[in-house]
MOPAC internal coordinates of N, CA, C and O (Angstrom, degrees):
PM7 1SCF
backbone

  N    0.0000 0     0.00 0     0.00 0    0    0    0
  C    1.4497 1     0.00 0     0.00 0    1    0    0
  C    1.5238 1   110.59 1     0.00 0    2    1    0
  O    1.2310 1   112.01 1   148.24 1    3    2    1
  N    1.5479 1   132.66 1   -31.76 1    3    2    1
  C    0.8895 1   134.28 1  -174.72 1    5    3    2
  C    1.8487 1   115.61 1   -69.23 1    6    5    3
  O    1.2310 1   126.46 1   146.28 1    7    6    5
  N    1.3127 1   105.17 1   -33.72 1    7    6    5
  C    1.1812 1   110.47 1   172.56 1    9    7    6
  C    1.7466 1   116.99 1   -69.44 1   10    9    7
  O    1.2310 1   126.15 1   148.99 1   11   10    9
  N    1.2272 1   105.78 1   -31.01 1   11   10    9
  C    1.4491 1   102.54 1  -176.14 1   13   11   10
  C    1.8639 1    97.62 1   -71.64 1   14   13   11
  O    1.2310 1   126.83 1   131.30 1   15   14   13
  N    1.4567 1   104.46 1   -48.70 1   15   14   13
  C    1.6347 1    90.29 1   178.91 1   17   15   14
  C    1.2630 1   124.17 1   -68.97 1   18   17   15
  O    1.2310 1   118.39 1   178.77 1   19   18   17
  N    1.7042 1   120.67 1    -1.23 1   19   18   17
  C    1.5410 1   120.74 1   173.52 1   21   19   18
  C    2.0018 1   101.98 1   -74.50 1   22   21   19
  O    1.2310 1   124.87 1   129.74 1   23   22   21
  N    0.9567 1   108.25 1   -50.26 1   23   22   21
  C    1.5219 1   126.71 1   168.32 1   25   23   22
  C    1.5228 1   115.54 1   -35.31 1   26   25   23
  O    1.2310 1   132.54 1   128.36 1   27   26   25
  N    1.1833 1    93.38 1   -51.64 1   27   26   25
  C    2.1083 1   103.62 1  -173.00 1   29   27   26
  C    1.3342 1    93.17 1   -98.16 1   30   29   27
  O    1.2310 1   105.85 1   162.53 1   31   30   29
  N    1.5550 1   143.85 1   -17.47 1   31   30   29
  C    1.5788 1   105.03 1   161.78 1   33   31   30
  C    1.4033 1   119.49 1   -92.82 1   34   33   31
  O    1.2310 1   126.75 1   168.11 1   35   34   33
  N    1.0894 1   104.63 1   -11.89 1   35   34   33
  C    1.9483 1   128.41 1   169.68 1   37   35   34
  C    1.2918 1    93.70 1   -66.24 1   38   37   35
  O    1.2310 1   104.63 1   121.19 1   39   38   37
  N    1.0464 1   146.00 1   -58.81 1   39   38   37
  C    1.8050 1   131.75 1   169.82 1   41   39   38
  C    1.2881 1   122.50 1   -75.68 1   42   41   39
  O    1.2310 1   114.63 1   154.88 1   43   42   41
  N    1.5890 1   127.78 1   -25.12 1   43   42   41
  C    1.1328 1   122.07 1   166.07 1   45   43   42
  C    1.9900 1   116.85 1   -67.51 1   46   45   43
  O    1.2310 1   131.16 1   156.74 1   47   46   45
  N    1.5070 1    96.07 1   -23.26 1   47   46   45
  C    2.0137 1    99.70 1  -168.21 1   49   47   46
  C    1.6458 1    85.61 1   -84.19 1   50   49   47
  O    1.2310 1   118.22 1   129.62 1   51   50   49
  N    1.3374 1   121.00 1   -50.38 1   51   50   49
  C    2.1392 1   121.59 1  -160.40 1   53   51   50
  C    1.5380 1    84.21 1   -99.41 1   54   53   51
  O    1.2310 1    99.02 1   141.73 1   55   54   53
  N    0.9577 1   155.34 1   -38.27 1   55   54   53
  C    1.8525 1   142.78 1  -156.46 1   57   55   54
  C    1.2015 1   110.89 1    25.93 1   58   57   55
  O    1.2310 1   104.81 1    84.82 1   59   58   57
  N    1.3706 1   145.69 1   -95.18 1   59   58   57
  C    1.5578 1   138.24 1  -171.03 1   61   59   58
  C    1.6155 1    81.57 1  -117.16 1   62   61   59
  O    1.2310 1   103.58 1  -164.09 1   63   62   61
  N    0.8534 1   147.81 1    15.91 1   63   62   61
  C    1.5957 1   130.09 1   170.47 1   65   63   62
  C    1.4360 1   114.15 1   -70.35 1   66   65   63
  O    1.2310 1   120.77 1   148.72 1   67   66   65
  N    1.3204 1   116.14 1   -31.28 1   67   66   65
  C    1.5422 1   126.27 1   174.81 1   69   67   66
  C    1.0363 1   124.62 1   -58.51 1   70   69   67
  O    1.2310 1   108.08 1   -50.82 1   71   70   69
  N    1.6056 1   139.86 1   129.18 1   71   70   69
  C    1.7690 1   127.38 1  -159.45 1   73   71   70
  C    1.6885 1    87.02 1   178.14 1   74   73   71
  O    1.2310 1   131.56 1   -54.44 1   75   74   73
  N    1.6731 1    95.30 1   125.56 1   75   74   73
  C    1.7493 1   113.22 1  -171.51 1   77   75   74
  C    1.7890 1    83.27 1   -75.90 1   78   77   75
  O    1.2310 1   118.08 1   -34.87 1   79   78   77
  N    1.3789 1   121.26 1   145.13 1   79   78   77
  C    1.2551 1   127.43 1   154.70 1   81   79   78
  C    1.2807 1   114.07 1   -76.58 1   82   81   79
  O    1.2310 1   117.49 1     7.08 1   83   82   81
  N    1.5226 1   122.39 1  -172.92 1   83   82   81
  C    1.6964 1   133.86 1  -169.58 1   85   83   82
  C    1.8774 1    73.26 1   -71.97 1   86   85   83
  O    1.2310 1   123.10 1   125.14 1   87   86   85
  N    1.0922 1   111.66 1   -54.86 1   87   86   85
  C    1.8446 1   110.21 1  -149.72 1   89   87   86
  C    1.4686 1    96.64 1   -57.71 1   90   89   87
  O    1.2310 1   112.62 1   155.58 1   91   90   89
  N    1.1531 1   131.54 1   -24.42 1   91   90   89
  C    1.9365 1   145.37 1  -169.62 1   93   91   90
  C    0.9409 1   102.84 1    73.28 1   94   93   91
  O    1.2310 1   115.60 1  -147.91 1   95   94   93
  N    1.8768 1   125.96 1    32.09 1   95   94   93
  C    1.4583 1   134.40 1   163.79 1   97   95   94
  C    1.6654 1    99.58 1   -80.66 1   98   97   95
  O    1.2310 1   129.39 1   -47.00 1   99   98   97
  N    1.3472 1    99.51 1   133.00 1   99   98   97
  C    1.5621 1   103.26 1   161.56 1  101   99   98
  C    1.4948 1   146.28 1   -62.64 1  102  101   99
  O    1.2310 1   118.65 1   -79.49 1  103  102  101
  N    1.2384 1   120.19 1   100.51 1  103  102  101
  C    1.4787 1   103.50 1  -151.60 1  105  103  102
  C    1.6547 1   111.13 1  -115.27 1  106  105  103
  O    1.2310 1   103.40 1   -44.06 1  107  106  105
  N    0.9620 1   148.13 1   135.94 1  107  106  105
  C    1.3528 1   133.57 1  -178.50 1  109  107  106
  C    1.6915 1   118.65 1  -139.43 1  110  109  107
  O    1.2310 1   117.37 1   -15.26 1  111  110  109
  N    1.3824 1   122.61 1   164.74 1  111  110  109
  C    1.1614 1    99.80 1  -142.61 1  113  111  110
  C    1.6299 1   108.42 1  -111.45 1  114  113  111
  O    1.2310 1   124.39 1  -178.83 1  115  114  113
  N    1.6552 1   109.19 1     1.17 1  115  114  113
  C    1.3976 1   132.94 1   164.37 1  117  115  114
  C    1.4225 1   106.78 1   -52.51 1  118  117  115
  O    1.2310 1   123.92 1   -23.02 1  119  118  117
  N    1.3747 1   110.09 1   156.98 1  119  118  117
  C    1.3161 1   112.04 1  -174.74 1  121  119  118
  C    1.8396 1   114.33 1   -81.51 1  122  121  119
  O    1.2310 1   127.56 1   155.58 1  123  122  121
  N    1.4987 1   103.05 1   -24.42 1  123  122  121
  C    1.4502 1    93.49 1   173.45 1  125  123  122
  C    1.4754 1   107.33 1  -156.70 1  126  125  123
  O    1.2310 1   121.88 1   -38.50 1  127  126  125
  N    1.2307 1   114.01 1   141.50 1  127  126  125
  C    2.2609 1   118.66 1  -179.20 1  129  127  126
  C    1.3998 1   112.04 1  -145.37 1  130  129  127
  O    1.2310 1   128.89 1    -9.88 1  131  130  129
  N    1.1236 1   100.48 1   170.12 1  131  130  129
  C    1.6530 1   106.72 1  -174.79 1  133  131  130
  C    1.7644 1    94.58 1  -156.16 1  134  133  131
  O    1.2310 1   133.24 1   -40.17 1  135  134  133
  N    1.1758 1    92.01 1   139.83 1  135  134  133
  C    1.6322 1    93.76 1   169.52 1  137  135  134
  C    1.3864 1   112.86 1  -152.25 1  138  137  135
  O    1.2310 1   126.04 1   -59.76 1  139  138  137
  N    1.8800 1   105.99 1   120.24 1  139  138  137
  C    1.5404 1   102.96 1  -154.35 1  141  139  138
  C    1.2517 1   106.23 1  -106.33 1  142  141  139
  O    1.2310 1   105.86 1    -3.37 1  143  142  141
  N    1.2660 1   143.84 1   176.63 1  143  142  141
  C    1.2195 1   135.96 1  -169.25 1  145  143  142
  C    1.6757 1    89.22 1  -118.70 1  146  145  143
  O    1.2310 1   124.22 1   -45.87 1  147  146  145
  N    1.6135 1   109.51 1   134.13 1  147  146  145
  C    1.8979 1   116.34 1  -160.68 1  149  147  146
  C    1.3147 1   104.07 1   -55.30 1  150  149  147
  O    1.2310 1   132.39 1   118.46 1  151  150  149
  N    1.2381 1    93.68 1   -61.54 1  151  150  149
  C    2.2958 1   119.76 1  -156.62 1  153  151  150
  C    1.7102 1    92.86 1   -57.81 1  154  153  151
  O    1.2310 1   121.37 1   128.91 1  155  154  153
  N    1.1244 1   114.98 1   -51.09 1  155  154  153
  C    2.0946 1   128.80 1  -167.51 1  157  155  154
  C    1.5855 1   109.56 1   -87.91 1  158  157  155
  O    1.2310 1   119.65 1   142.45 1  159  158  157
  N    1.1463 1   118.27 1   -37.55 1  159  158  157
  C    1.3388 1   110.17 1  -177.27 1  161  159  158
  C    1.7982 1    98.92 1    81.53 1  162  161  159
  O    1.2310 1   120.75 1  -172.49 1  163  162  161
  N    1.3126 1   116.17 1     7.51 1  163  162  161
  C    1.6440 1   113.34 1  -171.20 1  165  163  162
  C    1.5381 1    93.56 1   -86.57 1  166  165  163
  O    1.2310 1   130.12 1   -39.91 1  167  166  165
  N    1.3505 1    98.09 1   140.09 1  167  166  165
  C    1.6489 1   113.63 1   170.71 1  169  167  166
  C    1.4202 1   112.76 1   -91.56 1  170  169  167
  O    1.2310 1   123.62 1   -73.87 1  171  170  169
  N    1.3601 1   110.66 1   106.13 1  171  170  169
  C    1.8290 1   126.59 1   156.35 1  173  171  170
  C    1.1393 1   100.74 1   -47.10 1  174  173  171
  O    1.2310 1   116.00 1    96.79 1  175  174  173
  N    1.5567 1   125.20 1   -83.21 1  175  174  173
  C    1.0803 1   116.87 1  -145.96 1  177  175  174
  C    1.3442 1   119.15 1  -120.48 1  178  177  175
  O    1.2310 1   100.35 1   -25.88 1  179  178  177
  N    1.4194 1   153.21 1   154.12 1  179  178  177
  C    1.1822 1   132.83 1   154.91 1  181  179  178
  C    1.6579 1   107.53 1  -165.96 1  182  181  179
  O    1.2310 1   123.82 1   -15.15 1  183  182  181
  N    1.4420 1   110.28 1   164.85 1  183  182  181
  C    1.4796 1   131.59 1  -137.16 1  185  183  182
  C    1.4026 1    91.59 1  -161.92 1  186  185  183
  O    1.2310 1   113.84 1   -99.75 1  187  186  185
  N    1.3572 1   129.27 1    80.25 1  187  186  185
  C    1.6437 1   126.60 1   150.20 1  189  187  186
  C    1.0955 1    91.75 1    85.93 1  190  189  187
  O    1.2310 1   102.43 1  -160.28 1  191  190  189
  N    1.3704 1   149.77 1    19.72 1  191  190  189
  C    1.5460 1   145.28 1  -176.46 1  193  191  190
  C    1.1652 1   101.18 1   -21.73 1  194  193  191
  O    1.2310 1   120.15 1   127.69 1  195  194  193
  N    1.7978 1   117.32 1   -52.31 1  195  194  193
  C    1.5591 1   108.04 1  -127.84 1  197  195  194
  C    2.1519 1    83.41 1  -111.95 1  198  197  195
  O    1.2310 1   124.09 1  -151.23 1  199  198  197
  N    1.2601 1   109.75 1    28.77 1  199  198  197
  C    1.6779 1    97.15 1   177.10 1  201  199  198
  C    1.7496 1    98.79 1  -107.82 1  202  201  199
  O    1.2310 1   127.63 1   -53.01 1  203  202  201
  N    1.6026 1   102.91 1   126.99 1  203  202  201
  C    0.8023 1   101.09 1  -176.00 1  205  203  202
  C    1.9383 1   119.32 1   -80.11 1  206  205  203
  O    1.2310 1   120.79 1   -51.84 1  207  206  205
  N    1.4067 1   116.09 1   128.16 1  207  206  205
  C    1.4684 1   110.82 1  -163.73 1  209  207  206
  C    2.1951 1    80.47 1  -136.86 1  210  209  207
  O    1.2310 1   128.73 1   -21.86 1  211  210  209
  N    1.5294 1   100.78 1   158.14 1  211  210  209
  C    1.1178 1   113.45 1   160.95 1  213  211  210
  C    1.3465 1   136.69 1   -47.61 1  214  213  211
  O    1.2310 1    97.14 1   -34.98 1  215  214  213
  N    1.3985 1   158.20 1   145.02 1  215  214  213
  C    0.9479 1   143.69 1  -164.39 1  217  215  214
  C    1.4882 1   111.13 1   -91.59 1  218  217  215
  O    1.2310 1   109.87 1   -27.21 1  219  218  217
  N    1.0156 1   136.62 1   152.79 1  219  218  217
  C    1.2059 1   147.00 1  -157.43 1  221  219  218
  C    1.7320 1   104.77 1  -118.88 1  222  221  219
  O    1.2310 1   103.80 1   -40.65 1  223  222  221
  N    1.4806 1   147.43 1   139.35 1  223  222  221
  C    1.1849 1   135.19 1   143.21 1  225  223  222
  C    1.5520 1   110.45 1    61.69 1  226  225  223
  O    1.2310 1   120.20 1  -162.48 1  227  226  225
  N    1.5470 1   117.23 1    17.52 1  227  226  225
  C    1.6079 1   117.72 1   169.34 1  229  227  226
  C    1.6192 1   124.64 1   -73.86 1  230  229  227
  O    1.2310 1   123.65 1  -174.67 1  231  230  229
  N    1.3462 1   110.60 1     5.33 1  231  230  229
  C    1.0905 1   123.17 1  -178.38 1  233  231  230
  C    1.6932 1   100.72 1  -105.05 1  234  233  231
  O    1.2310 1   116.50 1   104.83 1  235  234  233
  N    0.9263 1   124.27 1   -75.17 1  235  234  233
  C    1.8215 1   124.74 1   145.64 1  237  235  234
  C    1.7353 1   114.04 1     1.60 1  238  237  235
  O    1.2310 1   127.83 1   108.04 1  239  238  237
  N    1.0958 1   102.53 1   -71.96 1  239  238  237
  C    1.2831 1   124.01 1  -171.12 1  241  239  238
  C    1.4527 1   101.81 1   -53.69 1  242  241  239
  O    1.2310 1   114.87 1   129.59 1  243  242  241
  N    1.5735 1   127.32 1   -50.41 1  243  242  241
  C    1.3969 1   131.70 1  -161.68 1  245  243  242
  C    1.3907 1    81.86 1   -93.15 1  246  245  243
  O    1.2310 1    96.38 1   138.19 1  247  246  245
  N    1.0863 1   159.31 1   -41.81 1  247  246  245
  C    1.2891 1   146.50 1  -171.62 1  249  247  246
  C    1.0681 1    96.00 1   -44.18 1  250  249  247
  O    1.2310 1   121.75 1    91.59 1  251  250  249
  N    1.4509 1   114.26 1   -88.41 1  251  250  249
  C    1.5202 1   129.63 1  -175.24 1  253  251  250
  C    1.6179 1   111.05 1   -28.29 1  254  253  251
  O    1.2310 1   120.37 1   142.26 1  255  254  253
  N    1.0198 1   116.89 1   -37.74 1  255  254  253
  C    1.8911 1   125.05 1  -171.21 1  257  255  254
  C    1.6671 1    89.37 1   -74.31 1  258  257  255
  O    1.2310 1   111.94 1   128.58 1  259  258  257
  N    1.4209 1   132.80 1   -51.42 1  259  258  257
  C    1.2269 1   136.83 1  -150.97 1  261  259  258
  C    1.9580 1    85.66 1   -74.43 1  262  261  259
  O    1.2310 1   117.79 1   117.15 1  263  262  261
  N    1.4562 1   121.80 1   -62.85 1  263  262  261
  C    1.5640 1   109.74 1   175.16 1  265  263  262
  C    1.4894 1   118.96 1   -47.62 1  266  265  263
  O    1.2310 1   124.13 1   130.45 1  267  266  265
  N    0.7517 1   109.68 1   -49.55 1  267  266  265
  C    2.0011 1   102.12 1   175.86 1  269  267  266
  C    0.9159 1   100.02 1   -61.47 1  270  269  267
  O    1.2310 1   106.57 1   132.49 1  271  270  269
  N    1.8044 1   142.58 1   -47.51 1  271  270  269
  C    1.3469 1   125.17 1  -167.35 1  273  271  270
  C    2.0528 1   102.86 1   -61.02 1  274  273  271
  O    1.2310 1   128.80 1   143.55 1  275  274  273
  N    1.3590 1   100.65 1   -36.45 1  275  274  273
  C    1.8394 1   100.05 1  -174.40 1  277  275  274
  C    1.3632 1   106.03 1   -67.11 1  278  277  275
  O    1.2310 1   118.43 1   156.06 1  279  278  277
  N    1.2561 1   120.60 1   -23.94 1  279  278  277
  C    1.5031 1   121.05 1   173.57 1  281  279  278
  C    1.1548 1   123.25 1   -61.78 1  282  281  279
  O    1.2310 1   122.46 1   101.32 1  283  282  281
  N    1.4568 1   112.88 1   -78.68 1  283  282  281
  C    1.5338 1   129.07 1   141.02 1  285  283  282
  C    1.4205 1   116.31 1     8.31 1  286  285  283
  O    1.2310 1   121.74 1   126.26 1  287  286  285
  N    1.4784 1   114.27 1   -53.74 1  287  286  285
  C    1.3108 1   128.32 1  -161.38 1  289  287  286
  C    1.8169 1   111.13 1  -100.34 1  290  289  287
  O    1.2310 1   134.05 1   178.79 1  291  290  289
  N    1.2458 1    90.44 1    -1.21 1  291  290  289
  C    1.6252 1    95.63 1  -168.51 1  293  291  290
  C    1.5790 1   133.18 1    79.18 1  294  293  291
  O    1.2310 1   126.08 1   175.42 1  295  294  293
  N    1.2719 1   105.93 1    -4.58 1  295  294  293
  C    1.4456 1   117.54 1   177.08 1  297  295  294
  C    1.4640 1   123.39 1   -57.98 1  298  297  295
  O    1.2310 1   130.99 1   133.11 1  299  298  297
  N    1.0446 1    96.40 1   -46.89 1  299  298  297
  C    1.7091 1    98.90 1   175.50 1  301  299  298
  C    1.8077 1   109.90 1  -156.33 1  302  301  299
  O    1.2310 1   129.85 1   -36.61 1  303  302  301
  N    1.1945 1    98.61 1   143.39 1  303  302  301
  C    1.9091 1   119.73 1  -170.84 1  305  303  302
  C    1.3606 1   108.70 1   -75.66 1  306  305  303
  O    1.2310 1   119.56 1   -10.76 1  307  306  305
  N    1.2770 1   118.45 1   169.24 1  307  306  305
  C    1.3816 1   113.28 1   168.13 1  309  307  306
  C    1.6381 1   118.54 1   -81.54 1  310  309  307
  O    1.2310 1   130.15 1   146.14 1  311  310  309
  N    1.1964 1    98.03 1   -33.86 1  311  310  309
  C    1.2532 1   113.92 1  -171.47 1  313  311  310
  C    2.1525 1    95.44 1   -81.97 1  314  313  311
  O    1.2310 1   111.83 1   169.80 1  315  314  313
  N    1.1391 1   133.01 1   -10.20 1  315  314  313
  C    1.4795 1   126.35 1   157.11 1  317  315  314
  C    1.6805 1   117.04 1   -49.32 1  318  317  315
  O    1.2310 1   131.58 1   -53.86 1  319  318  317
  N    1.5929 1    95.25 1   126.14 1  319  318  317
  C    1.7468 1    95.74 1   170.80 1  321  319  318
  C    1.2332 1   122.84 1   -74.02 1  322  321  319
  O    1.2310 1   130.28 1   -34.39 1  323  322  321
  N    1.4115 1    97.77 1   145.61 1  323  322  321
  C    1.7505 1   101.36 1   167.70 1  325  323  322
  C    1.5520 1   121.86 1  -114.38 1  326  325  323
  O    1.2310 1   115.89 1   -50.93 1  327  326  325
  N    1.1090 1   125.40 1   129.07 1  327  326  325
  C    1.3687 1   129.79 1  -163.04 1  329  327  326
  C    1.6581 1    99.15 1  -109.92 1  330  329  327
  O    1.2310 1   128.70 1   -57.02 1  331  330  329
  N    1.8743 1   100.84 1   122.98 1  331  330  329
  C    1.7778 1    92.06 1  -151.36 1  333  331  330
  C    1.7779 1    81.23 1  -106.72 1  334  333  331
  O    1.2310 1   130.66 1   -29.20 1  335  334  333
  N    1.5615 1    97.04 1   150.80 1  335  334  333
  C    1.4165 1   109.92 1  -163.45 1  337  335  334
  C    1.3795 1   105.82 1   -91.28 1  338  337  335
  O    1.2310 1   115.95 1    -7.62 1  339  338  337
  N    1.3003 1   125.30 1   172.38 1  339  338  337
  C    1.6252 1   131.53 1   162.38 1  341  339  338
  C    1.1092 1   129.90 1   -63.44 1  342  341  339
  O    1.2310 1   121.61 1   148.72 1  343  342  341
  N    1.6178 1   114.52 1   -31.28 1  343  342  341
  C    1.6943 1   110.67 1   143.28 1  345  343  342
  C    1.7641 1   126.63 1   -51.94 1  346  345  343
  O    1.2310 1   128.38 1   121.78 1  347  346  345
  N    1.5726 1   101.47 1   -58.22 1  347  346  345
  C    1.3168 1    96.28 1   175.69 1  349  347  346
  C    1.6199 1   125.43 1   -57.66 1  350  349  347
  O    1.2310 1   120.29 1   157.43 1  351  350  349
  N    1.3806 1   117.06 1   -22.57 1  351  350  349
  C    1.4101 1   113.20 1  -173.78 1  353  351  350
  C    1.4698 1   105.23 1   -81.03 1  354  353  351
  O    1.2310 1   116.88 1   157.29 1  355  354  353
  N    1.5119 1   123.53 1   -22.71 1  355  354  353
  C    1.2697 1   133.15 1   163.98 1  357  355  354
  C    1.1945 1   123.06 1   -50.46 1  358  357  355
  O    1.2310 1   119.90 1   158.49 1  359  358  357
  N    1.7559 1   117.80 1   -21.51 1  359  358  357
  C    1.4503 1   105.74 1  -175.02 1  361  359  358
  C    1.9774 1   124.65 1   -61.02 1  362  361  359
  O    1.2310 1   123.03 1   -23.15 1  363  362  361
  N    1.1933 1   111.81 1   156.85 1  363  362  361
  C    1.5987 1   110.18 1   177.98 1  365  363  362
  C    1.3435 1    99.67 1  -103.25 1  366  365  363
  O    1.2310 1   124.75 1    23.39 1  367  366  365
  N    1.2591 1   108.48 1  -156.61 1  367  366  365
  C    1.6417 1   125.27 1  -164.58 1  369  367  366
  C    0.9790 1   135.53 1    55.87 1  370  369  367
  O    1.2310 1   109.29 1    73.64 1  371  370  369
  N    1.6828 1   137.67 1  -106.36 1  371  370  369
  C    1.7588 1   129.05 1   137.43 1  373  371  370
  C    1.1882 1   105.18 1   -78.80 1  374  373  371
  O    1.2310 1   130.85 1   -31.29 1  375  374  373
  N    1.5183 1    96.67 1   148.71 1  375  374  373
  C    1.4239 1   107.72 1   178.77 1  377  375  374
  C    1.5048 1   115.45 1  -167.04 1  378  377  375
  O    1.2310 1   103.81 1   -46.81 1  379  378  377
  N    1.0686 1   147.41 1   133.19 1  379  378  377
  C    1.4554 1   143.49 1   179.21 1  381  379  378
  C    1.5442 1   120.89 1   -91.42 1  382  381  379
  O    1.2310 1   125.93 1  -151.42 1  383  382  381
  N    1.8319 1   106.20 1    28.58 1  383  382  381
  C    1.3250 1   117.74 1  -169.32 1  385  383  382
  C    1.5132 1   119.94 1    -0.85 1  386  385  383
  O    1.2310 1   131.82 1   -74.33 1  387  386  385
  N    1.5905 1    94.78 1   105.67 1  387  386  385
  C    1.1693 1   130.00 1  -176.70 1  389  387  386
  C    1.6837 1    98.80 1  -104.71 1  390  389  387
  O    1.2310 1   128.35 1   -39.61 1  391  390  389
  N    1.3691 1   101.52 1   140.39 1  391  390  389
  C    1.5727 1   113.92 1  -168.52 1  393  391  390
  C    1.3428 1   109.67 1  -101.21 1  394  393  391
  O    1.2310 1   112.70 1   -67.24 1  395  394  393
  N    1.4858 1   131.39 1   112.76 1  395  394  393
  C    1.6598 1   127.07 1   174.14 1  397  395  394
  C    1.4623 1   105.94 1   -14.34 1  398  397  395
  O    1.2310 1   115.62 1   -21.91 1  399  398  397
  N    1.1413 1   125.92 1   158.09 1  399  398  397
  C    1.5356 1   131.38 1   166.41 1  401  399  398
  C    1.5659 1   114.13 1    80.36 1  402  401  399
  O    1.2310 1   115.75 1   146.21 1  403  402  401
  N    1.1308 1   125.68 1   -33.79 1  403  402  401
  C    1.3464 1   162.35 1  -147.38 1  405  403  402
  C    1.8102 1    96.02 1   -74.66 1  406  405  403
  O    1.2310 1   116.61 1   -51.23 1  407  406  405
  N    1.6380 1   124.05 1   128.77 1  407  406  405
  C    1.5766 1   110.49 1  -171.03 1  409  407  406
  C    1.5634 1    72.90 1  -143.97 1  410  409  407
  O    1.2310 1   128.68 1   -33.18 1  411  410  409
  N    1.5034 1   100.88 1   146.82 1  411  410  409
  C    1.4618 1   132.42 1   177.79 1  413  411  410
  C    1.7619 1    84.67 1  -157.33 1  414  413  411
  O    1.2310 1   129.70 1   -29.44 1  415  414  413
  N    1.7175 1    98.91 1   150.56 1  415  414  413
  C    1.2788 1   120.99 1   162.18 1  417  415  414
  C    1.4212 1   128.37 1   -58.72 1  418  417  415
  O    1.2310 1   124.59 1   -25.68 1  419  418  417
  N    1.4902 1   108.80 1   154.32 1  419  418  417
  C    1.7007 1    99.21 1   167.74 1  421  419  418
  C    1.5445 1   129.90 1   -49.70 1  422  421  419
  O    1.2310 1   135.59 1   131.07 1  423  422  421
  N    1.3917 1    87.43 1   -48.93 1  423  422  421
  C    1.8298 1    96.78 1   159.97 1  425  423  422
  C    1.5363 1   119.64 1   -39.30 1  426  425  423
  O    1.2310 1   110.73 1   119.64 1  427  426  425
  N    1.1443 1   135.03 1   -60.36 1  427  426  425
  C    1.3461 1   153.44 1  -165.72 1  429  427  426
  C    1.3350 1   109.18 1   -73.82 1  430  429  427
  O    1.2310 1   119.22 1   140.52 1  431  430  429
  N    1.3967 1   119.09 1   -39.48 1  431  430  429
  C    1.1544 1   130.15 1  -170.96 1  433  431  430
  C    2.1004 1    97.28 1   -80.72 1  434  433  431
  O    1.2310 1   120.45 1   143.90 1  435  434  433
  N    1.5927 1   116.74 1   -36.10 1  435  434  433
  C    1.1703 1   129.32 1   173.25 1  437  435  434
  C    1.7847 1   109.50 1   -42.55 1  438  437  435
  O    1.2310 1   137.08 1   116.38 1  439  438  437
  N    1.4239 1    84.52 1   -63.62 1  439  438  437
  C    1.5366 1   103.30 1  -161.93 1  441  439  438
  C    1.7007 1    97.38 1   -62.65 1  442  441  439
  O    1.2310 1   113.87 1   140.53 1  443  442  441
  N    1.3022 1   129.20 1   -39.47 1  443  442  441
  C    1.4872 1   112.60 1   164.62 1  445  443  442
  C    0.9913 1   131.19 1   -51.67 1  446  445  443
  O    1.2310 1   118.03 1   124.70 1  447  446  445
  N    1.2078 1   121.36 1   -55.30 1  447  446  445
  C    1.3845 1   129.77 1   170.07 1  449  447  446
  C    1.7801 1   120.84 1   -32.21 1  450  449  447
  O    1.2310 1   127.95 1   120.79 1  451  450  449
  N    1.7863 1   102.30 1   -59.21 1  451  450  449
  C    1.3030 1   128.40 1  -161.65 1  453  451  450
  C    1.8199 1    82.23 1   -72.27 1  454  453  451
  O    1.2310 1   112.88 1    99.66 1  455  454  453
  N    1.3276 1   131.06 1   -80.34 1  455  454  453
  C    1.2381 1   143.46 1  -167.43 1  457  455  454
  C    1.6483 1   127.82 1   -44.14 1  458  457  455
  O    1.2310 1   127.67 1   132.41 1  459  458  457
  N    1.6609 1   102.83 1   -47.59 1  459  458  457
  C    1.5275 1   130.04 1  -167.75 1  461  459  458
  C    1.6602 1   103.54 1  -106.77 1  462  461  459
  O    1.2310 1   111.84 1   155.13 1  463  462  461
  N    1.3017 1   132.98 1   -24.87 1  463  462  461
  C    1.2845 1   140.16 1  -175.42 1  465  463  462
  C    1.8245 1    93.58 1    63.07 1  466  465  463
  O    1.2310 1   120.17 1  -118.03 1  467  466  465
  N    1.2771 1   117.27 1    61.97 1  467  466  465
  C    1.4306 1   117.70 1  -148.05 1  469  467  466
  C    1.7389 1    96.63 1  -103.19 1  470  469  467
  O    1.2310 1   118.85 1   -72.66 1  471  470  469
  N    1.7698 1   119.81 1   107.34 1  471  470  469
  C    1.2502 1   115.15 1  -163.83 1  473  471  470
  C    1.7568 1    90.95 1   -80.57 1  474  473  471
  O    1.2310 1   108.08 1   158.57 1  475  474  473
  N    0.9711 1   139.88 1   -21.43 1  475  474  473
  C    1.5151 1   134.65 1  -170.19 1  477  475  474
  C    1.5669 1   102.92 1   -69.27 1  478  477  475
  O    1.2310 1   122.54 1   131.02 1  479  478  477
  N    1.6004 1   112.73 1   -48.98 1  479  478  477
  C    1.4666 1   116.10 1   175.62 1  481  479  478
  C    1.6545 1   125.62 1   -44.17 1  482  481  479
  O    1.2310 1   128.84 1   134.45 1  483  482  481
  N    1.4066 1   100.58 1   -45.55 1  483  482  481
  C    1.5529 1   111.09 1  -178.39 1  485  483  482
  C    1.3725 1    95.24 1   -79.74 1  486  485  483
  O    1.2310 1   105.19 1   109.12 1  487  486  485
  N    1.3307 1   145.02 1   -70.88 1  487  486  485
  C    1.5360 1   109.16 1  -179.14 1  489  487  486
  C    1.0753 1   136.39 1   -54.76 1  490  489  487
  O    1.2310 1   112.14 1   163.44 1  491  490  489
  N    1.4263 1   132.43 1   -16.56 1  491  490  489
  C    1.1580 1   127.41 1   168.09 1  493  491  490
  C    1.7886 1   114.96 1   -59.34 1  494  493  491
  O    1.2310 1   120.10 1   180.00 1  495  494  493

């Protein structure tokens, strides 16, 4: 499980910013990344590691950690519906406008989040 969430915050922090150059050096277009390898603690990749900048999508990120932990735990499936509320469809910023009443899976609801940085998804 840990690897799948190294994967989904590794696409949620670079999303399409990630792109092999001619050299097949990794280059991305965020101002700063790191990408560690789990088992070694060895760093692949990194980009300004050490400048300190605000965090970006850390609320996202722990969302997503908090669903795998309910998974993990048996609480709820991927394949369980979610029925997104009138608060949540209210959210601004990113969002994959989701319609009150409106049920997509945990899965689905994942892949927004991870894909769309989708603030309506995580409250729902």
């Amino acid at each position: 499980m840990k690897g799948i969430i190294s994967v989904l915050v590794s696409s949620l922090l670079f999303g399409q910013c990630v792109f092999a150059s001619p050299k097949n050096a990794i280059e991305i277009e965020a101002k700063s990344g790191i990408v560690m390898e789990e088992s070694t603690g060895k760093i692949i990749y990194e980009k300004n590691a050490d400048e300190k900048l605000p965090p970006a999508s850390v609320t996202k990120v722990m969302t997503i950690l908090l669903i795998f932990d309910a998974i993990d735990a048996g609480k709820i499936k991927l394949e369980d519906m979610v029925t997104v509320s009138e608060f949540a469809a209210s959210m601004g910023g990113s969002q994959v406008f989701l319609e009150p009443g409106e049920t997509q899976s945990v899965e689905t609801m994942l892949k927004c989040i991870v894909v769309s940085s989708a603030n309506d998804a995580c409250v729902a």
